[in-house]
C-alpha positions in Angstrom: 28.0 20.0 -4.8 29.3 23.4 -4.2 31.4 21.9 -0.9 32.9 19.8 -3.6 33.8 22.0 -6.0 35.2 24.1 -3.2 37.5 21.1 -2.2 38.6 20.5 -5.5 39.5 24.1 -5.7 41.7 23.4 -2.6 43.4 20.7 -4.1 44.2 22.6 -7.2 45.6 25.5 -4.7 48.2 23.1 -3.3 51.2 22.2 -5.4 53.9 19.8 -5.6 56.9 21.0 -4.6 59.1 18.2 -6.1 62.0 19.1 -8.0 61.2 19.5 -11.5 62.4 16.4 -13.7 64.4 19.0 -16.0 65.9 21.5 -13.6 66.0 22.1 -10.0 63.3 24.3 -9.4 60.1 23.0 -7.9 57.2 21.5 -9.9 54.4 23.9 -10.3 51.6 21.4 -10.7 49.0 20.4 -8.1 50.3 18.2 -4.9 47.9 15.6 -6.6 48.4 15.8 -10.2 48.1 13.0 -12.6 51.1 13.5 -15.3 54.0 11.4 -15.0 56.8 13.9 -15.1 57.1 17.4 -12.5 57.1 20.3 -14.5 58.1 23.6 -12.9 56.6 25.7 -16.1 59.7 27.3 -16.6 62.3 27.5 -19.7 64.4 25.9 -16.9 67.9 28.1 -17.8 69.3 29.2 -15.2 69.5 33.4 -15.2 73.1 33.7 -13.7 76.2 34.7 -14.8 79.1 31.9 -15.4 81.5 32.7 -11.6 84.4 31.8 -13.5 84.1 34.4 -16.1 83.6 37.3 -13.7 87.3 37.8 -12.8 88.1 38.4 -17.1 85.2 40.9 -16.8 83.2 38.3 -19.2 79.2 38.2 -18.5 78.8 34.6 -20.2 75.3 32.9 -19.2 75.3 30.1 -16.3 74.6 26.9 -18.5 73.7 24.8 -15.8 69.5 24.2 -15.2 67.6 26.1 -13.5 67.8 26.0 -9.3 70.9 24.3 -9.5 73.2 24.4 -6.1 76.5 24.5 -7.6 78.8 27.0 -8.8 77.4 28.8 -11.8 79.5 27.6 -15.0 79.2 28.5 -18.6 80.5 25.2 -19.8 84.1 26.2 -20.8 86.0 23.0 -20.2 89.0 25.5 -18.9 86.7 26.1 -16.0 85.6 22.6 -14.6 86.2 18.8 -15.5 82.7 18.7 -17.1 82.4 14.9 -17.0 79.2 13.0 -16.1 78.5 13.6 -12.6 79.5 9.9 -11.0 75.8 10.3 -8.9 74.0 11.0 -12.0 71.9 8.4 -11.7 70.5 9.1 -8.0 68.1 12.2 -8.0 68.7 16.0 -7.4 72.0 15.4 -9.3 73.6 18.5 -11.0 74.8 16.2 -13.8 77.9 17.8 -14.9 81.6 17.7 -12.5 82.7 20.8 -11.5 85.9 19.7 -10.0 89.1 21.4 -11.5 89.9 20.3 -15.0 92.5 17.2 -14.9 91.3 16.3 -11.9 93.0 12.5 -9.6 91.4 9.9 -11.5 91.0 8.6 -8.2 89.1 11.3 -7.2 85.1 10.6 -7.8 83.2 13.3 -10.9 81.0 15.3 -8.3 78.7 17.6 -9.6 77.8 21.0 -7.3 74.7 19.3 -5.7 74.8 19.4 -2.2 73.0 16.6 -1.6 72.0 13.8 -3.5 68.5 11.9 -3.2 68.2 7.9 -2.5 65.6 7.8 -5.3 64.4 4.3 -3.9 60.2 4.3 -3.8 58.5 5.8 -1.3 57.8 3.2 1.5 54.2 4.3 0.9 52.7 1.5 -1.3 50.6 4.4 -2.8 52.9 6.7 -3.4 55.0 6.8 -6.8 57.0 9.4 -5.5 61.1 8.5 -5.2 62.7 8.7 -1.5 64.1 12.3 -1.0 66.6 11.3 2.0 70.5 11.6 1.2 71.7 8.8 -0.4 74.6 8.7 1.9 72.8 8.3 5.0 71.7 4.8 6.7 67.1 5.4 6.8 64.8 3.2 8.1 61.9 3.9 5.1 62.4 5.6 2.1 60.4 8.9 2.2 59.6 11.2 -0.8 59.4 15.1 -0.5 55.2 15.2 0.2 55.0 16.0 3.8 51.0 15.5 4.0 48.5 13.0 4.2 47.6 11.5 0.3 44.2 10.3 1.5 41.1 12.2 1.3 39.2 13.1 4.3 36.6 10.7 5.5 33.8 12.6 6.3 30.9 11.5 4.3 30.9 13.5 0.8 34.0 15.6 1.6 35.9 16.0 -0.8 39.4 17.8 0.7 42.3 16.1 1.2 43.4 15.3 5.0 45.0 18.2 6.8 47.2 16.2 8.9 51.0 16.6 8.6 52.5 13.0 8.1 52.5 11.5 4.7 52.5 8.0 6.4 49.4 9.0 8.7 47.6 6.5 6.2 50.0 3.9 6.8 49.5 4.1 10.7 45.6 4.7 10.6 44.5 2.7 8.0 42.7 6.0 7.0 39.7 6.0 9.6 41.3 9.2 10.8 41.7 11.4 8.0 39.7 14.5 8.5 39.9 17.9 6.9 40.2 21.5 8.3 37.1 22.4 6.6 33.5 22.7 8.8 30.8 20.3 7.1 27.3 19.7 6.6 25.9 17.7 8.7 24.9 14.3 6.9 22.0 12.9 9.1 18.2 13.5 8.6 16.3 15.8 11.0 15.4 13.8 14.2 12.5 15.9 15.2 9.2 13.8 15.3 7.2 13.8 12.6 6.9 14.6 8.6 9.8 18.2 8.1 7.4 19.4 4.9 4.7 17.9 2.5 5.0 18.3 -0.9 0.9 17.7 -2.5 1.6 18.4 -6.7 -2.8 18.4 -7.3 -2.1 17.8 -11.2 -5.6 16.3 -12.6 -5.3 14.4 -16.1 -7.7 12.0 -17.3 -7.4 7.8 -17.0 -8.9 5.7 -18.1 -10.4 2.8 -16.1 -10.9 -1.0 -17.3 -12.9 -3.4 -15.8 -14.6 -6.5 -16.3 -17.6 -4.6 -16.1 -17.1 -0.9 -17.2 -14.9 1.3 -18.7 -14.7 4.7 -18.6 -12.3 7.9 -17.9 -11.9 9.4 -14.3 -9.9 12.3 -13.0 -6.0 11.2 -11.4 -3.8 13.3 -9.7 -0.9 12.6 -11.3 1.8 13.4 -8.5 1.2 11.4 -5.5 1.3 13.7 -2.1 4.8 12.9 -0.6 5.7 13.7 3.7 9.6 14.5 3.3 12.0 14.3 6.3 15.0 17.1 5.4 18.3 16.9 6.6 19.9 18.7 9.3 20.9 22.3 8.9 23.9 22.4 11.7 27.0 22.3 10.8 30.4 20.1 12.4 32.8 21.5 13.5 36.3 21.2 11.8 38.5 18.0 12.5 35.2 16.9 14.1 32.8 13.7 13.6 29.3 15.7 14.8 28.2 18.4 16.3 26.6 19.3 19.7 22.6 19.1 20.0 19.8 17.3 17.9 19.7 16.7 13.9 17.0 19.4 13.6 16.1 20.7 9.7 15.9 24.5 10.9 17.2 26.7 13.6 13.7 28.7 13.4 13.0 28.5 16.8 9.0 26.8 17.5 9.6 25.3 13.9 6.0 22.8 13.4 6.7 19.6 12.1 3.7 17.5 10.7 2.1 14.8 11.6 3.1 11.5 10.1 0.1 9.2 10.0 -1.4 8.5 6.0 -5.3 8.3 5.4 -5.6 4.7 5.1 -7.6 4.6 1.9 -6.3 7.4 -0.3 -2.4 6.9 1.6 -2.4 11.3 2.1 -0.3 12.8 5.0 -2.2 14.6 7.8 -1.8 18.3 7.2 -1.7 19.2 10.4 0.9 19.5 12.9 3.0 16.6 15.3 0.6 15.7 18.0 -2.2 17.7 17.1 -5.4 17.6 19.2 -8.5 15.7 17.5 -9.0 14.2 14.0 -6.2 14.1 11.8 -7.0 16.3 7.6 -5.6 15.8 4.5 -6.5 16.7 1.0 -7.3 13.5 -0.2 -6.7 12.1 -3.4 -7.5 8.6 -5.5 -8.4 5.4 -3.1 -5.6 3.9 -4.5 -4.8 1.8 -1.0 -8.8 0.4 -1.4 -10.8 -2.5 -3.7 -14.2 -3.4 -4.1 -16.3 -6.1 -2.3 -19.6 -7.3 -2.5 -22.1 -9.9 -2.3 -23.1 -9.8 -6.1 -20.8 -10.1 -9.2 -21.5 -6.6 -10.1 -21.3 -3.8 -7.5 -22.7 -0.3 -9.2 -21.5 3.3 -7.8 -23.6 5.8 -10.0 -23.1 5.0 -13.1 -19.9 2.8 -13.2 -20.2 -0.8 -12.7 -17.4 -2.4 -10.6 -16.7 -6.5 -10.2 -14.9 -7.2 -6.7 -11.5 -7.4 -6.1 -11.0 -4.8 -9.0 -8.8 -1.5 -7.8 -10.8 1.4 -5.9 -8.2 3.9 -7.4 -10.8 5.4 -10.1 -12.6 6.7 -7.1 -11.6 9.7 -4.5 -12.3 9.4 -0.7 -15.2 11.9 -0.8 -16.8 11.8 -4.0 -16.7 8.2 -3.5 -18.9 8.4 -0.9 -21.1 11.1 -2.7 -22.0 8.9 -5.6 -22.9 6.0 -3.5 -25.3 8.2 -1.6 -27.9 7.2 0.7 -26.9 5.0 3.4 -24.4 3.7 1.8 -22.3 1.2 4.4 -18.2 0.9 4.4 -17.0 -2.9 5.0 -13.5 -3.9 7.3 -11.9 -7.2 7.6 -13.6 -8.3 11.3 -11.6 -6.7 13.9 -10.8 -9.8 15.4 -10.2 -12.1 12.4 -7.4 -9.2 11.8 -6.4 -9.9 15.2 -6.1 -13.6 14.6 -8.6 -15.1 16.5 -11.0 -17.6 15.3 -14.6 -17.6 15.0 -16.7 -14.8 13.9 -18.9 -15.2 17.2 -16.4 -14.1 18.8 -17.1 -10.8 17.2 -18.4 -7.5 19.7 -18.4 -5.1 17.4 -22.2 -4.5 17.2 -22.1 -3.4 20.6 -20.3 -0.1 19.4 -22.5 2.8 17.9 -22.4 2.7 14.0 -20.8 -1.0 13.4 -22.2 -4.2 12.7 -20.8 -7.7 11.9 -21.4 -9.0 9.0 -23.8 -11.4 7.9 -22.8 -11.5 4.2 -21.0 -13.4 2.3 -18.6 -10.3 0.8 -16.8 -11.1 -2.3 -13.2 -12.1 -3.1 -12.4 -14.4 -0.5 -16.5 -14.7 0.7 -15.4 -17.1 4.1 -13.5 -14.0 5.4 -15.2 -12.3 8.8 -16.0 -8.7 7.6 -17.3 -5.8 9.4 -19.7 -3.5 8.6 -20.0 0.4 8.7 -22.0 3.7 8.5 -20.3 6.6 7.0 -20.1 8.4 10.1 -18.6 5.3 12.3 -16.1 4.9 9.5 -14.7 7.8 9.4 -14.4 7.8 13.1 -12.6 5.1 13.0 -9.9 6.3 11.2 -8.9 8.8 12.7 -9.2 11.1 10.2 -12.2 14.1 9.2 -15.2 13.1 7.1 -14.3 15.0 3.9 -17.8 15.2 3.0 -20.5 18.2 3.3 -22.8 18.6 5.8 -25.7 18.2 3.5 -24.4 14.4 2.4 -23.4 13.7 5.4 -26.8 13.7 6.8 -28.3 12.0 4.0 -25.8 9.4 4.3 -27.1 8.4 8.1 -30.7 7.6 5.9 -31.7 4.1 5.5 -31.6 3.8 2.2 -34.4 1.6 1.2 -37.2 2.5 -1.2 -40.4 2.4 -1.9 -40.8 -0.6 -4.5 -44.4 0.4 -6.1 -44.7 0.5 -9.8 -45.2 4.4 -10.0 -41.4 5.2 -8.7 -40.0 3.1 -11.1 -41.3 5.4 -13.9 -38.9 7.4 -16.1 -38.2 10.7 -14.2 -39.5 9.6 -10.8 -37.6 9.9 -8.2 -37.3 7.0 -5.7 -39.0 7.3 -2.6 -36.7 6.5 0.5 -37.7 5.3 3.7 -37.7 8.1 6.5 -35.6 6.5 9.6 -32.2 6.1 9.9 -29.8 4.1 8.4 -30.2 0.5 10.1 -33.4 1.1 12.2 -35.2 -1.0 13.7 -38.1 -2.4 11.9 -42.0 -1.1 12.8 -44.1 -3.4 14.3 -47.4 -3.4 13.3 -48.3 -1.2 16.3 -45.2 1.1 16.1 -46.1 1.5 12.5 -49.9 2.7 13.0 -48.3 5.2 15.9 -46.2 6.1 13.4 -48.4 7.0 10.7 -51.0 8.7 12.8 -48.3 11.3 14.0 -45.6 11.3 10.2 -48.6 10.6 7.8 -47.8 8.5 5.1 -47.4 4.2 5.1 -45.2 1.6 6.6 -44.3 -1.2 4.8 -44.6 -5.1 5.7 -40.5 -5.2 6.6 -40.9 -2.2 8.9 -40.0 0.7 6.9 -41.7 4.3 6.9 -42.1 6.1 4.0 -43.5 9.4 2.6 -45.7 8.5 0.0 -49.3 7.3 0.2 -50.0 4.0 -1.5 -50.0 0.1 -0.2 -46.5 -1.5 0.4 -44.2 -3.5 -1.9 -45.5 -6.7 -3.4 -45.1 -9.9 -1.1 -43.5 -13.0 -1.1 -44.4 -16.4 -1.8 -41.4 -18.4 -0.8 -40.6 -22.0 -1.7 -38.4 -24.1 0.8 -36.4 -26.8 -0.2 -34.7 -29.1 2.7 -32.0 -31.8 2.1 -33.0 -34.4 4.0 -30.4 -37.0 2.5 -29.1 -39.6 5.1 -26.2 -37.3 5.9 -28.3 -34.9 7.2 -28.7 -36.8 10.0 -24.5 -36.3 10.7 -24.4 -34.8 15.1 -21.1 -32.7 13.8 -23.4 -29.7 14.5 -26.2 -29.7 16.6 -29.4 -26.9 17.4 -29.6 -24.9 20.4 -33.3 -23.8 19.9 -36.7 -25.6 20.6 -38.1 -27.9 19.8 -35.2 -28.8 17.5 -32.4 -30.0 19.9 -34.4 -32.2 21.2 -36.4 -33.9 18.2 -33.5 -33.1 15.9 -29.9 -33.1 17.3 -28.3 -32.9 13.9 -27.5 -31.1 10.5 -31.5 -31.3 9.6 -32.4 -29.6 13.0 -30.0 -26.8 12.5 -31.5 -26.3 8.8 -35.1 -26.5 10.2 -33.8 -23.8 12.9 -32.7 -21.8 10.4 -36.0 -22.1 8.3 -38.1 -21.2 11.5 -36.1 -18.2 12.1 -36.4 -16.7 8.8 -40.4 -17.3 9.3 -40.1 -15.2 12.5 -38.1 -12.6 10.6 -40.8 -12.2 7.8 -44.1 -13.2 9.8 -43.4 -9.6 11.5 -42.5 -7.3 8.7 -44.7 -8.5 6.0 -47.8 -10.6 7.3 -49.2 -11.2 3.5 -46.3 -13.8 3.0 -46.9 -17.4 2.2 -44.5 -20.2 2.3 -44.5 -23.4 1.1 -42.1 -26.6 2.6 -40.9 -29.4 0.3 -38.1 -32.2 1.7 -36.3 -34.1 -0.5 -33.1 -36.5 -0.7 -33.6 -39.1 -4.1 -37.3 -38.5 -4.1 -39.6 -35.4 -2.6 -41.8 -35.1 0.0 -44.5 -32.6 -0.1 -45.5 -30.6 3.0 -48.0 -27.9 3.4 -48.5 -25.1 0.5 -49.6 -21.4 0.0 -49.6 -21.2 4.0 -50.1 -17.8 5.4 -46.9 -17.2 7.0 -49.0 -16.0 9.7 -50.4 -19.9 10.0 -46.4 -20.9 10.2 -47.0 -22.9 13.4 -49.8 -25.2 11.7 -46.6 -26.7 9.9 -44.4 -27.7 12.4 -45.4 -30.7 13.2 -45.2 -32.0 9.5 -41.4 -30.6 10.1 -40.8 -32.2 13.0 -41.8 -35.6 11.5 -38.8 -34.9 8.9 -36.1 -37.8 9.0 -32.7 -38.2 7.1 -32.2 -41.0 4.7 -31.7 -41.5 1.5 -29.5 -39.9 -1.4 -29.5 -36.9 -3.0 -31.7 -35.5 -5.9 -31.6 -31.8 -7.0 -32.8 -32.7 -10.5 -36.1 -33.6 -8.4 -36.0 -31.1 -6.3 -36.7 -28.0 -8.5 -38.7 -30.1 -10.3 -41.6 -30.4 -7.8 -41.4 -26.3 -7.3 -42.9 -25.8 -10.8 -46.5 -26.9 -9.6 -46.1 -24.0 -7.2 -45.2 -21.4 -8.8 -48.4 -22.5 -10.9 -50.1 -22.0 -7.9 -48.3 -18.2 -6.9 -51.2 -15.6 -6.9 -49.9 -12.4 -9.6 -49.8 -11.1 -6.5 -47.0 -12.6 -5.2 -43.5 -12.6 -6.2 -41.6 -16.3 -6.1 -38.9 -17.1 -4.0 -37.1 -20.5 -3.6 -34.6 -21.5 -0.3 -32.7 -24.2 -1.6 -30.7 -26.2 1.4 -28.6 -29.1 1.0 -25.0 -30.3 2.6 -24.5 -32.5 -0.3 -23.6 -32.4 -4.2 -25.5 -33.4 -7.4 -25.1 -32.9 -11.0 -26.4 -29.6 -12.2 -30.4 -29.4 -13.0 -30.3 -27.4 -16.2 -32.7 -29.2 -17.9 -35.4 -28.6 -14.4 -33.9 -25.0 -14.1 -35.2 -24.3 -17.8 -38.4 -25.2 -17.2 -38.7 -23.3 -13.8 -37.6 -20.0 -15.7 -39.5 -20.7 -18.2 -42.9 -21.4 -16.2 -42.2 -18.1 -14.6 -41.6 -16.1 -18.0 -44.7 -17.3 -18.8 -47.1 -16.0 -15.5 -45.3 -13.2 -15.0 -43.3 -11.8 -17.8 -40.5 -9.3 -16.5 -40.3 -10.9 -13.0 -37.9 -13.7 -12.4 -37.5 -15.9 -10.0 -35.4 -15.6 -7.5 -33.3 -18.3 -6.1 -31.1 -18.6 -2.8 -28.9 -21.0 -2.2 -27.6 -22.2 1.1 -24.4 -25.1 1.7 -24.6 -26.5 4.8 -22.2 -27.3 6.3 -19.6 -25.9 3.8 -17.8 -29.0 2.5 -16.1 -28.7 -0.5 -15.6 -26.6 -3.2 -17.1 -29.2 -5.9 -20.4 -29.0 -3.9 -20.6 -25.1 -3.5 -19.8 -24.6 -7.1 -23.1 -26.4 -8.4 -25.0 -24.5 -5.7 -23.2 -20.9 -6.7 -24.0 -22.2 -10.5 -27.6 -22.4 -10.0 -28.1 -19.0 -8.4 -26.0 -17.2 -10.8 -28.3 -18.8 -13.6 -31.3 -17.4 -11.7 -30.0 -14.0 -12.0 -28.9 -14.0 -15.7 -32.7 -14.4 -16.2 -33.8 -11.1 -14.4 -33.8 -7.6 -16.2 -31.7 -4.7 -15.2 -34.7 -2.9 -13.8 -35.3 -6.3 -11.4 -34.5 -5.9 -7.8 -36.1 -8.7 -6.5 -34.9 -11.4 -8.6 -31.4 -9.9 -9.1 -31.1 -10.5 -5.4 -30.5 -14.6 -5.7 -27.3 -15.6 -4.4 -25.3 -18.8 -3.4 -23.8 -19.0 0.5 -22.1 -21.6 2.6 -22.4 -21.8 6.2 -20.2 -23.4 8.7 -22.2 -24.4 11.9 -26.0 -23.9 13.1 -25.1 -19.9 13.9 -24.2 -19.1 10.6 -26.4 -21.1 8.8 -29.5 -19.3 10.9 -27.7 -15.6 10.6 -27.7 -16.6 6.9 -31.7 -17.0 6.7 -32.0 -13.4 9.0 -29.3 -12.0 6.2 -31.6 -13.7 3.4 -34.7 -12.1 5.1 -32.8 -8.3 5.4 -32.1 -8.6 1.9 -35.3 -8.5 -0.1 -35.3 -4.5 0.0 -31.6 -4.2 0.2 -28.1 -4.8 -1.7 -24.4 -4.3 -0.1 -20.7 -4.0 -1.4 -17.9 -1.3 -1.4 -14.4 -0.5 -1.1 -12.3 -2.2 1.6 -8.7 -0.8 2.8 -6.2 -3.2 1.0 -3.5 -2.4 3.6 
């Protein structure tokens, strides 16, 4: 701004120099002014003594204007003719003739002016200037008295006028060569790599968050941390287009420019400088860039209640991580679904310390590959330094499940985790003595070591329910485990896979277990009940004598697992695997009386209900299935784990379908969801 005012200044400096319209002395206002007429700012008399008079020894006044180049003349008509000059009409005329009185008529009225002007336009088209060139003289363009360039010079945000000599330099250049005297600013940005200055404004004001869920006030910093790239300090030369060297924002010589990569969740510059060694910092702010996933409707982080999809922005990278505490796990879209590729068994992650792919069904868009992550791995792979403390940072790397005996849950008492790190592997039995004996304390059934002193978490009496309609005998997927791919090469071998392999989850981490088998298409066939899940062997030959046919019934189905539950010791909790690859009207009336046979034995602990399309088909067929889970959890209480765990999944082909059951086994101790990078 100051350059401009300066140029303006210049401008201003420069006058006209065009005769005045009223006398013959030179205008006085700026070379670019805007009024009509050229003023000289004079009275415009001329100050001279008539020439005539001088040899009567009379001092009469020159009447002629101001400037003028003839003789000076008081006006007595004894002295000159004093007609109209015959040129008057052409410019720089004197107006009067000062030719002797009586003059030939023949002879021309002249006035004193030496020269008079063409006064055709200037063959500028811009110029509305007259031609100065005598009138009397052949020219090939009319030119007026300005002797410079009118244009302005082209440097970006100059404001002086061109310094070159030629009024028609325009004309011939078309203007692309009209530079000033003047030095300028250089107009480009710094080239140097990376971020020239951060600017972090840490203003905290209270906003309030609005979910589906919750609703409640949180800190925001109000002005978002901003990496600036300044412009360069140097300086071009006059009458030149750049100067020599780099664009470079300072001349300090070992000037540090910053490093230019954001933390991908909260979107903060690294504070430290252009191609620093080791982790990139920041002082980071809201997760603004993030949004919550999870395999449940409701995802809870302390005491605020989140629904997935909904913004992470209420939360800040660290005390984020602080409130979900305890081996708490961060989720990625599957590195190579991002990558393009297809299939999630494609999918090596596992193989790397810390990361895990995912076996759940993560919430919006469920059928996306998704990555899991400990705290530590996740940071790590950023790029950027855990912001946490040392003290959280170690009980992050904790598994986090918990003791599920009665006398935690009491007001006041304080849950009691298990001892090994986060994603362990589980006890066996004999690990779990050898354990003991050295730690003290008990294992539990699905391989976790804890501190306290009592017997393990209630077990399971789950209920399976197979689809064994006619298209359950489809080959479009087929088993690759015995005996199934030979007695069953179809959709009902890959679901009794998948039931087997959940009973070889459980059978090792908890042994009290029982299971119970029930087939069914448009009627149901019992199998064995209450069976030990120890005794799981004794039913595979009733299994193996499973064949598809039939339609489909799931009104029938839940039907025939009220006489079970009936028969579920107090000591058991109820669990039903519901399989199908088909679609039937929804059971509400059978549901009802299900919950309500459960209310009854065992007030305050639900049922809980999983599930399972196979293969996923269509959307009309998952949403009955996803309809009857989610009615299973609206009847469990807050307090209720267990039966808060049901859920609906789909699974594509006979890998998924049997990491589905392992995921379904996992799960009875354990919940998952957080905040995913939306960028």
């Amino acid at each position: 701004p100051s350059q401009d005012r300066l140029g303006d200044h210049h401008q201003t400096l420069r006058l006209c120099g065009q005769n005045c319209e009223t006398c013959r002395l030179p205008c006085a206002l700026p070379v670019v002014h805007r009024e009509q007429s050229h003023d000289c700012g004079t009275d415009h008399k001329c100050r001279a003594f008539c020439r005539y008079c001088e040899s009567t020894g009379v001092a009469s006044a020159c009447v002629q204007p101001a400037g003028h180049s003839a003789e000076h003349d008081c006006g007595d008509l004894g002295h000159t003719c004093g007609a109209d000059c015959s040129l008057n009409t052409l410019g720089n005329c004197a107006g009067r003739c000062v030719l002797k009185p009586g003059h030939s008529a023949d002879e021309p009225h002249l006035c004193g002016s030496m020269k008079h002007y063409c006064g055709k336009p200037c063959a500028l088209s811009s110029c509305p200037h007259p031609c100065v060139l005598p009138h009397d003289s052949m020219h090939d363009r009319c030119e007026c008295h300005v002797i410079v360039c009118p244009n302005k010079c082209t440097f970006p945000n100059c404001t002086f006028m061109c310094s070159v000599q030629d009024h028609f330099h325009t004309k011939d250049s078309a203007g692309h060569g009209c530079m000033c005297d003047q030095p300028h600013q250089c107009p480009h940005e710094c080239q140097a790599p990376g971020i020239c200055e951060i600017y972090s404004e840490l203003v905290v004001k209270k906003q309030k968050f609005s979910g589906k869920h919750d609703a409640f006030d949180y800190d925001a910093i109000e002005t978002e941390q901003n990496g600036v790239r300044k412009g360069c300090c140097k300086v071009v030369p006059p009458k030149s287009r750049q100067h020599e060297g780099e664009h470079i924002h300072s001349s300090t010589e070992n000037l540090v420019h910053y490093c230019n990569l954001k933390c991908p969740t909260c979107g903060y510059y690294c504070t430290l400088p252009w191609e620093h060694s080791g982790e990139h910092d920041t002082r980071h702010g809201n997760m603004r860039r993030t949004y919550f996933v999870s395999d449940e409707d409701v995802f809870q982080v302390g005491s605020r209640k989140y629904a997935p999809a909904e913004s992470g922005v209420a939360e800040m990278c660290n005390m984020y991580c602080h409130r979900a505490g305890r081996g708490h796990t961060h989720v990625k879209l599957c590195t190579n679904y991002s990558r393009g590729r297809s299939g999630q068994q494609c999918c090596n992650i596992s193989a790397m310390p810390g990361r895990r792919h995912s076996t759940r069904q993560y919430k919006p868009n469920p059928d996306i590959p998704k990555d899991e992550f400990t705290h530590e791995a996740f940071w790590e792979s950023t790029g950027f330094k855990d912001p946490c403390s040392n003290e959280d940072k170690e009980i992050f790397s904790k598994c986090n499940h918990f003791c599920p005996h009665d006398s935690h849950m009491k007001d006041g008492e304080q849950p009691s985790f298990c001892t090994l790190p986060l994603w362990h592997p589980a006890l066996s039995d004999q690990e779990g003595k050898a354990y003991v004996a050295q730690h003290g304390g008990i294992v539990s059934l699905d391989g976790h070591h804890f501190s306290c002193t009592h017997r393990g978490s209630q077990p399971v009496h789950t209920i399976f329910l197979i689809d064994k309609s006619s298209s359950m005998g489809r080959q479009d997927v087929k088993p690759e485990t015995r005996p199934w791919r030979s007695s069953h090469p179809n959709r009902l071998g890959c679901a009794l896979a998948a039931v087997q392999s959940f009973v070889e989850k459980r059978q090792h981490s908890s042994p009290d277990d029982r299971i119970s088998l029930l087939a069914f298409d448009k009627e149901v066939r019992n199998g064995p009940t209450m069976v030990p899940i120890s005794q799981f062997n004794t039913c595979l030959q009733w299994l193996q004598g499973l064949n598809a046919q039939h339609g489909t019934s799931f009104a029938r189905a839940m039907a025939a697992t009220i006489p079970l539950v009936q028969q579920t010791s107090v000591e058991h909790r109820s669990m039903v695997m519901f399989l199908s690859d088909g679609h039937d009207a929804f059971p509400q009336e059978d549901l009802n009386k299900l919950f309500a046979t459960i209310a009854r034995r065992t007030p305050g602990k639900a049922i809980r209900l999983h599930t399972v399309q196979f293969p996923a088909k269509d959307n009309s067929g998952s949403a009955v299935l996803s309809q009857m889970a989610q009615a299973a959890r609206s009847r469990a209480t807050s307090e209720d784990c267990f039966a808060k765990a049901s859920s609906s999944m789909r699974s594509v082909d006979n890998i998924s379908l049997q990491e589905t059951f392992v995921g379904i086994a996992d799960s009875l101790s354990s919940a998952a969801g957080g905040l995913i990078a939306a960028v």
